[in-house]
C-alpha positions in Angstrom: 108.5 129.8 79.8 105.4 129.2 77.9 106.7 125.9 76.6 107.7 124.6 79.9 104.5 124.9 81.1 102.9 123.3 78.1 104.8 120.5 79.2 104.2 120.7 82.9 100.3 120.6 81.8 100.7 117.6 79.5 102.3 116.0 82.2 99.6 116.5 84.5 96.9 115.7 82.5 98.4 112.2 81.7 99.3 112.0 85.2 95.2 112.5 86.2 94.0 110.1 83.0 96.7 107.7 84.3 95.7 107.4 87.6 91.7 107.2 86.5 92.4 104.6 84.1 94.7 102.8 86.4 91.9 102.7 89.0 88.7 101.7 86.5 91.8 98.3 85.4 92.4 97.4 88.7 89.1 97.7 90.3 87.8 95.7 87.2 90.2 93.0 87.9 89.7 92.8 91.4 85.8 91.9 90.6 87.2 89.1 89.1 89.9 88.1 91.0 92.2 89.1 93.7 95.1 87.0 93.4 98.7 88.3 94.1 97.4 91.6 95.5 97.9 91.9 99.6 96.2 94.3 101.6 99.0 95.9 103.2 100.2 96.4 99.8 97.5 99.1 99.5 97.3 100.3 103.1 100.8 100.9 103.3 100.7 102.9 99.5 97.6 105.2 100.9 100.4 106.1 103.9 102.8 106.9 101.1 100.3 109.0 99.4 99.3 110.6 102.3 103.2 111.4 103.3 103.7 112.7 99.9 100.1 114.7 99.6 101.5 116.3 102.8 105.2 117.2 101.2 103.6 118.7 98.5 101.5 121.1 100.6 104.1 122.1 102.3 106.1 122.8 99.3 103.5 125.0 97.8 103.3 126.8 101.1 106.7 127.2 100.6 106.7 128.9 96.8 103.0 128.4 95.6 102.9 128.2 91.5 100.8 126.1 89.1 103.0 123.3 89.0 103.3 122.7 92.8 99.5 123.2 92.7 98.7 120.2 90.3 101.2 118.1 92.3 99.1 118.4 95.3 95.8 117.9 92.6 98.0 114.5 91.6 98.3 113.1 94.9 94.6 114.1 96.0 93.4 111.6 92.9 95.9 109.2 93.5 94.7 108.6 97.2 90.4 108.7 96.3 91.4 106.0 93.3 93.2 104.1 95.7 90.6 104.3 98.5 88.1 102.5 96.3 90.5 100.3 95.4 90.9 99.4 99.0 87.0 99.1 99.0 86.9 96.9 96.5 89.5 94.4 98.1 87.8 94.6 101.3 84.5 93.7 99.9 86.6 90.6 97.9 88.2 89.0 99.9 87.2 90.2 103.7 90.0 91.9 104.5 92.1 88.2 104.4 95.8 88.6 106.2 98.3 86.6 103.9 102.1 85.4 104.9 103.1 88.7 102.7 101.1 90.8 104.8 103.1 90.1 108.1 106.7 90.2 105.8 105.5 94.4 104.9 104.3 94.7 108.6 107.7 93.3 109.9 110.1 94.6 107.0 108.4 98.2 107.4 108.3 98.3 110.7 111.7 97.6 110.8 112.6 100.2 108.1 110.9 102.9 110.0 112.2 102.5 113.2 115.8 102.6 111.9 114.4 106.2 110.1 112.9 107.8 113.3 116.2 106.3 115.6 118.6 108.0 113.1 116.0 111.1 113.1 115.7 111.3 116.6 119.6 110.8 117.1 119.8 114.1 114.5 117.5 116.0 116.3 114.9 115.3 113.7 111.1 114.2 114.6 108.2 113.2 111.8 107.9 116.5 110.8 111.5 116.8 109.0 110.4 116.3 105.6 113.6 114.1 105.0 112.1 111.8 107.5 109.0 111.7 106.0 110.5 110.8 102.6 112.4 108.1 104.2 109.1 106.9 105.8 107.4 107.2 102.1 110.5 104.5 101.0 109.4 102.1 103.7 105.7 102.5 102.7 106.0 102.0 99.6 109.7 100.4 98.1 109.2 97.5 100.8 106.1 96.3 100.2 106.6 96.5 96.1 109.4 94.0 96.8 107.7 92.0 98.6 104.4 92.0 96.5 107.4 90.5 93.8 107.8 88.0 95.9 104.2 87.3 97.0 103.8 86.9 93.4 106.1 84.3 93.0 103.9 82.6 95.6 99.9 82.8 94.4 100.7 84.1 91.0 99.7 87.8 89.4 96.3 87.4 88.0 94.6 89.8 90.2 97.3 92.9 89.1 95.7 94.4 85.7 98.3 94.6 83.2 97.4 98.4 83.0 98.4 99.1 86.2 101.8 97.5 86.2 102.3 100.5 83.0 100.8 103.0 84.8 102.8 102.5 87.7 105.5 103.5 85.7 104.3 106.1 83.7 102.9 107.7 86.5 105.9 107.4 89.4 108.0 108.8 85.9 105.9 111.9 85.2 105.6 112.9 88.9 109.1 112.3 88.9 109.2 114.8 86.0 106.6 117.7 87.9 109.2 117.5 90.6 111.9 118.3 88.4 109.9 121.4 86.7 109.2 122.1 90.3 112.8 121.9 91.2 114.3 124.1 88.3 111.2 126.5 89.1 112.0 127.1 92.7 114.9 125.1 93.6 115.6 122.1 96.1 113.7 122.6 99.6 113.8 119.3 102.2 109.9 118.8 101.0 110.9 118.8 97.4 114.0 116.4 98.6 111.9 114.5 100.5 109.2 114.0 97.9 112.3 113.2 95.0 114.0 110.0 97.5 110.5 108.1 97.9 109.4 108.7 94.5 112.8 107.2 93.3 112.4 104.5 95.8 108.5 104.0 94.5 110.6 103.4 90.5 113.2 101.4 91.4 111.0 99.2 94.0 108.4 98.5 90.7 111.0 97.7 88.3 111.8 95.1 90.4 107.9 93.7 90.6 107.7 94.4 87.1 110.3 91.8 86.3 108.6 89.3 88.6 104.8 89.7 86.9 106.7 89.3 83.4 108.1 86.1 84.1 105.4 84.9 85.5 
């Protein structure tokens, strides 16, 4: 319908501006100062772009349309604005390993063994996109909690107050393509997939959210 698609444009327009924005805050910040932000923080989120780029590939192999096409256009800015992100941090602060950093190493790992034991005790490898959205939770919900936590720690000045609203706009609205994607060609194990670690991604910055507020 023509106004579904109105709305399924807005959405990815915001998404785009969103994610631009986002990235011209943070790398701004980041010049500044790099307190409270961990570098596995960002490696781990470019594994759970690069989990969720593929899901959306192979959900527009699986019914190509406009919508499924701009979430793959979504995740493909998402991952160059985080990239020079990661650039920026690099060039900051050296690449410095924090206590936080070896709490997501540990904590994920752990996560995604448990994913590919159960997978492989299903009969399910990496490929499953199930598997792959659970991975996406372990990339991304675990190392949100415990960049609350590292928070707590060092403090928040080196998270841009734009990003923390952008995060949520953004996770929101993709959550929103996927459900124009959904009603448009119903639930696949990609589009399942690509729904659990996006919810995971919400609930996970809520929770960080709450922490840089009270800080």
């Amino acid at each position: 319908m023509p106004h579904q698609r109105l709305i399924a444009d807005s959405l990815f327009a915001i998404q785009v501006a969103c994610a631009l924005i986002f990235g011209y805050a943070q790398i701004a910040r980041m010049l500044v100062t790099t307190e409270g932000v961990s570098l596995t923080w960002f490696l781990f989120w470019a594994l759970f772009l690069a989990i969720n780029l593929r899901l959306a590939l192979k959900a527009h192999e699986v019914f190509p349309s406009r919508i499924s096409r701009q979430t793959v256009i979504t995740y493909i800015t998402w991952s160059l604005v985080l990239l020079g992100a990661l650039g920026v941090l690099f060039w900051r602060s050296l690449g410095r390993w924090d206590t936080v950093d070896t709490l997501n190493v540990l904590l994920s790992g752990a996560g995604i063994m448990v994913v590919l034991a159960i997978g492989r005790w299903h009969g399910l490898g990496v490929a499953d996109p199930l598997v792959r959205g659970w991975l996406a939770v372990f990339f991304k919900g675990t190392p949100q909690l415990t960049l609350a936590w590292h928070l707590t720690q060092v403090g928040a000045d080196g998270l841009a107050p734009f990003a923390i609203l952008s995060g949520h706009i953004t996770i929101n609205i993709r959550l929103g393509q996927l459900y124009f994607s959904i009603r448009e060609a119903g639930w696949d194990r990609n589009r399942i997939g690509s729904a659990l670690s996006e919810a995971a991604n919400e609930i996970s910055w809520v929770v960080t959210t709450i922490v840089w507020l009270m800080l």
